[in-house]
Each structure stands twice: as C-alpha cells, then as structure tokens.
N, C-alpha and C positions, 0 to 999 in steps of 0.2 A: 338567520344567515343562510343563505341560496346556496353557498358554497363552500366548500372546504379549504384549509391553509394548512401547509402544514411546512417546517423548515426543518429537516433532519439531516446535518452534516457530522461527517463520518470521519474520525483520522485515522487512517487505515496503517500497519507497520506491519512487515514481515520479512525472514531473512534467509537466506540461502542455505541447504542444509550445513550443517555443522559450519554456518559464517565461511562457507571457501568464498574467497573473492573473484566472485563467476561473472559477474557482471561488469565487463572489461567495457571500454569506450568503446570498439566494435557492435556490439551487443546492446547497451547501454539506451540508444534513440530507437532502434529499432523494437527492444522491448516496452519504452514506453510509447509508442507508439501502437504498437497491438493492446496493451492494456486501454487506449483510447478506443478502437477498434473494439477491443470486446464489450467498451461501457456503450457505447453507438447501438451496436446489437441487441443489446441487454434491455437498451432503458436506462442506465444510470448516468447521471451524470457527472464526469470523472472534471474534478475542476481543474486540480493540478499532480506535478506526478513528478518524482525526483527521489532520490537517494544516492546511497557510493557504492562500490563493490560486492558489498554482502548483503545490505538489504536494500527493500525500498519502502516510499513512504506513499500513500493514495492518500486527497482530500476529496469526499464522496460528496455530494448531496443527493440522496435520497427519497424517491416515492417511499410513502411506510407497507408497501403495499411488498419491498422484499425486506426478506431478513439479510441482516449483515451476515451470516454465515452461510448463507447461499451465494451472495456478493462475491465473498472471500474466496468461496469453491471455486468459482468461476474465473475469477480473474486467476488464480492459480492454477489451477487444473488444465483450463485454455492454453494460455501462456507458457506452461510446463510442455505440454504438447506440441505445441507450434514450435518452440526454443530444439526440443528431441526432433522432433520429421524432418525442421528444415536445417539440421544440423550446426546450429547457430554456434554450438559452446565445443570446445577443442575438447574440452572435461565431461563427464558425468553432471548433467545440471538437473537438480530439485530444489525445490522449496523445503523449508522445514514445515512440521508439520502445524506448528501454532501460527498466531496472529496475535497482535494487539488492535483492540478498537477503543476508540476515545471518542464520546459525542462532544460537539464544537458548538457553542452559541453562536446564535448567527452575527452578533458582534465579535464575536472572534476569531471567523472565517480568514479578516485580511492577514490578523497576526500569526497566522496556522499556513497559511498560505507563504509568507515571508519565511515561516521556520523551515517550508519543505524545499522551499528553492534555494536557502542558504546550506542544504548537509554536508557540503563538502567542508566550506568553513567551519562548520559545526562540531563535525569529527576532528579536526587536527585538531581543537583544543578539548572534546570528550569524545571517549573513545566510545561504541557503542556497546560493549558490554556493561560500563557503567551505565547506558540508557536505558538498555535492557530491563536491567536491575532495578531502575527506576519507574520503567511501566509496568514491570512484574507487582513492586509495591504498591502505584493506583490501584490497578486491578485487583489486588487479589479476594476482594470483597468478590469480585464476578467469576473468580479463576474457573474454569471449568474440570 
C-alpha cells in the first residue's frame, strides 16, 4: 500500500469556567465561527460545532500528525483571546481548564454529529452536570 489512511474523529466537550452561562446568542455564531477559522488555520478539520450557554461540543476529524491536546490548546487559548481583545462578553470570559475527548468510529460520525446539533434539546431534558458526570465516568481510565 502506496499510501496512508487514516480516520481519527474527535468528540471534543468543554465548558466555561465555573459553567457561567457566557455564551449568550450575541456571542454564540460569532464564537463558532472563529473556532472554524482557527480549525482553517490549523489544519484541522472542524466538522460541526454547537452547544448552550456554558459549554460547547467540537466534532474534529483529525490528521494523526496533531495531538488532541494541542488541538484543545488552540482552539481555547485562540478563542479565549479573540472573545477578551475584541471585548465580545459583558463578563470575565474563560474556559475551564479541562476537556473531554471521545474517539468516534467513523460509523458513528452521523450520529455524533445529530447529538451536537440537537444540545439545546438535549439539555432541557439532561442537565449537563449529569453529562459531565457521565464523561467524567468514560474517561476516567484516561483521567489525567
């Protein structure tokens, strides 16, 4: 084989510090929009991109070529900074400082994709500290 394959998708979660609902619909297209913008830049390809008030949800596909915690810096770090200079949030905005990452078989891209674009439904019937609770459980084989 001449060539390489490789399918590495990413379910990326992370949430605003201490959950304040910083992410008002003002804010809301405009931040994922520079999250697009920084995957552009990057190299990464950001497939979809959605959440509510306190966090968001990134579906990544992946060269193996970065780590997911570089990924994660970046889109944070960027986004933290562009959100602060160009005085986007009325509030003090950060991120917290973890993530969850989940790897996605590439059959299960569409239903990953359905999950991130449906959050707002999702939340009025689970809250997301019980989701929290419940990626904290996947993970904690990986916790760091």
């Amino acid at each position: 084989m001449a060539q390489s394959y490789h399918a590495v998708w990413i379910h990326l979660v992370w949430a605003t510090k201490n959950r304040q609902p910083l992410i008002v619909p003002s804010l809301k297209y405009k931040l994922y929009d520079k999250f697009r913008e920084i995957a552009k830049d990057k190299g990464y390809h950001l497939d979809f991109v959605n959440g509510i008030e306190d966090h968001v949800h990134l579906l990544v596909g992946l060269h193996p070529k970065f780590s997911i915690s570089t990924v994660v810096k970046n889109f944070k770090g960027i986004s933290h900074t562009w959100i602060r200079d160009n005085n986007l949030s009325e509030l003090y905005f950060n991120w917290q400082d973890g993530y969850a990452a989940f790897s996605v078989s590439p059959d299960r891209v569409p239903n990953t994709r359905r999950y991130i674009e449906r959050q707002e439904e999702h939340h009025r019937a689970t809250s997301f500290d019980l989701e929290w609770q419940d990626y904290q459980f996947q993970a904690a084989v990986y916790k760091d």
